[in-house]
C-alpha positions in Angstrom: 114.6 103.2 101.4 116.4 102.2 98.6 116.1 104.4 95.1 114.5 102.0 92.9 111.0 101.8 94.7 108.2 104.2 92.9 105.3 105.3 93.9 101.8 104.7 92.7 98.5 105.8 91.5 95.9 103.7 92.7 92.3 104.2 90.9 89.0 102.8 92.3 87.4 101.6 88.7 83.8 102.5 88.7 83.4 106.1 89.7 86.9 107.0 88.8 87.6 105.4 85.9 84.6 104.8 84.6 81.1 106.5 85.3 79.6 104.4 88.1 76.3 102.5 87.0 76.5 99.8 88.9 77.8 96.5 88.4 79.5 97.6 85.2 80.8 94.4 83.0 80.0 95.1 79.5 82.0 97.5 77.2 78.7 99.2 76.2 77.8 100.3 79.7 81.1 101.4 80.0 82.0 105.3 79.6 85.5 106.8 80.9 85.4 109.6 83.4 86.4 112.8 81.4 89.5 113.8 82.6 91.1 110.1 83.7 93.7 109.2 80.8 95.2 112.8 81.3 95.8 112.2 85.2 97.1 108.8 83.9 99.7 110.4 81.5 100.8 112.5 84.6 101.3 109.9 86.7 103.3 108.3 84.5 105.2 110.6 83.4 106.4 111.8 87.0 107.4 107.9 87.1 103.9 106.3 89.0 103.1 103.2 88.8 99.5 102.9 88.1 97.1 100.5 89.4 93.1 99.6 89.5 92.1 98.5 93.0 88.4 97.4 92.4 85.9 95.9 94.4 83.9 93.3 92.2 81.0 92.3 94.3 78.4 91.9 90.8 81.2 88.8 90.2 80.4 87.2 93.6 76.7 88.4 93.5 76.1 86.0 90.1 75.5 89.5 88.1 78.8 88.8 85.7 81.4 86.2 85.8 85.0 86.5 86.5 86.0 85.7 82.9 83.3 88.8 82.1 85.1 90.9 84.4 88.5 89.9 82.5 87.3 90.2 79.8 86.4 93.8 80.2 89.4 94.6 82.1 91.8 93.6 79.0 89.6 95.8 76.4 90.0 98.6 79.6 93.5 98.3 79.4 93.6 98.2 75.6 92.1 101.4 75.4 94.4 102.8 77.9 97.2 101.8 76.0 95.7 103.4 72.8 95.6 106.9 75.1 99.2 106.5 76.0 99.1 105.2 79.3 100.4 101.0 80.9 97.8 100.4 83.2 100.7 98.0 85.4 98.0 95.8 86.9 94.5 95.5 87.8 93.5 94.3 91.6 89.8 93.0 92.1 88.0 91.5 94.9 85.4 89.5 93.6 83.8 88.5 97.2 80.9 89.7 98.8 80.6 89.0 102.8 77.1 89.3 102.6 75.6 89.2 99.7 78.2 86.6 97.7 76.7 83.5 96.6 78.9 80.2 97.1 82.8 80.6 96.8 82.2 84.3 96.6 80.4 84.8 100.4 83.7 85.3 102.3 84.9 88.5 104.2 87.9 88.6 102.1 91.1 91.3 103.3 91.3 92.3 99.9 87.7 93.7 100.2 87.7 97.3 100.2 87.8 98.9 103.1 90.3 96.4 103.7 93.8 97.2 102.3 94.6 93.8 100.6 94.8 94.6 96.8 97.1 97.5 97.9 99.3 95.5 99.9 99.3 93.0 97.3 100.9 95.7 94.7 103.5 96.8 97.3 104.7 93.5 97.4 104.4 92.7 93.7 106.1 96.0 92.7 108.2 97.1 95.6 106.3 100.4 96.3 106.9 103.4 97.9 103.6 104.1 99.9 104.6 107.2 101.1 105.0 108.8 97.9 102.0 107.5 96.7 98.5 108.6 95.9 95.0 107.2 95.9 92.2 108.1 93.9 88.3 106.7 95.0 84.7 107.9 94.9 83.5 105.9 98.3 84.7 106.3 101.7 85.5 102.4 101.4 88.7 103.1 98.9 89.9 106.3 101.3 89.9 103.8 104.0 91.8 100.9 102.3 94.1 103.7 101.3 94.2 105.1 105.0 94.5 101.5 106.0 97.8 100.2 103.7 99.6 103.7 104.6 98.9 105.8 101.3 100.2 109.3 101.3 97.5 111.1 100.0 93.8 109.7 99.4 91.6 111.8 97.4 87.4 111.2 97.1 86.5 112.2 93.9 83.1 113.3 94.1 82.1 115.1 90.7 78.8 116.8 92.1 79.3 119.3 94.4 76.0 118.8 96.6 77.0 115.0 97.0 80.0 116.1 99.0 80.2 114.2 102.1 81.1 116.1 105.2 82.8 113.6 107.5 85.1 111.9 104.9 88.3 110.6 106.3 90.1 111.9 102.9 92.9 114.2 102.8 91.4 116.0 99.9 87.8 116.1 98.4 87.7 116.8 94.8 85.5 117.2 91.4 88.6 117.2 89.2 91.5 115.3 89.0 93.8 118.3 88.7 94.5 118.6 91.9 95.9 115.1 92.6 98.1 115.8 89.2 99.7 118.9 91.8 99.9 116.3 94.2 101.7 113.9 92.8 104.1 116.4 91.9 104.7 117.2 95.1 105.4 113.8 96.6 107.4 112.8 93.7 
């Protein structure tokens, strides 16, 4: 492998970055994860990309529009920048195979559990997937992640009794510290 390909973060949005109250698309409803911009400062510091892999389904369910979703996404980034940290680019899927209305009703392969917005970034960015770390709060993320060859998928699951006991995860956590150790690791 040649020396210029870096890893990568990968962060699920809502549950990781933000606190998950579904179908998030206004900066009001939006609150960061405590913790989030520090594991972001890590990652880039140990030389990470880092990149939002986010399932959009409220787009392709006529909640919110795409341009919403954009919208929010640049003020997202804004503020990451403000803390310190690039966000390198933001992945959604905006398709629903069920439940999407019109355009939006496909089984997409960027759909989480499928690996396509991952994939997509390897390509874009020449990364090195097995030096890089995943970050989700459903089993769907640890499975695209599982799925496009990640190194190390975590489930961040902040309330201990809501810890699932069958998750395919290398790691179940209710911090991000421990991916921060990770990382190192790998790196």
């Amino acid at each position: 492998m040649p020396l210029s390909r870096r890893p990568a973060l990968f962060l699920d949005r809502d549950g990781v970055i933000n606190v998950d109250r579904e179908y998030v698309s206004t900066q009001e409803d939006f609150e960061f994860v405590d913790g989030i911009f520090e594991l972001c400062r890590s990652a880039k510091k140990l030389g990470y990309f880092i990149f939002v892999v986010t399932n959009q389904a409220g787009i392709g369910r006529g909640y919110y529009t795409e341009q919403d979703f954009l919208k929010l996404s640049d003020w997202m980034c804004r503020v990451f920048s403000v803390e310190g940290v690039a966000i390198d680019k933001v992945y959604f899927c905006p398709s629903h195979p069920e439940y999407g209305v019109g355009e939006y009703k496909v089984d997409s392969p960027d759909r989480k559990p499928g690996p396509g917005m991952i994939l997509q970034a390897v390509e874009e960015f020449d990364v090195d997937l097995k030096r890089s770390v995943l970050v989700g709060d459903k089993e769907s993320d640890i499975q695209a992640g599982i799925a496009a060859g990640v190194a190390i998928n975590f489930l961040y699951s902040p309330f201990g009794s809501e810890r699932p006991m069958n998750s395919a995860a290398n790691f179940v956590i209710n911090s991000f510290a421990d991916v921060t150790t990770a990382m190192s690791r790998l790196n």
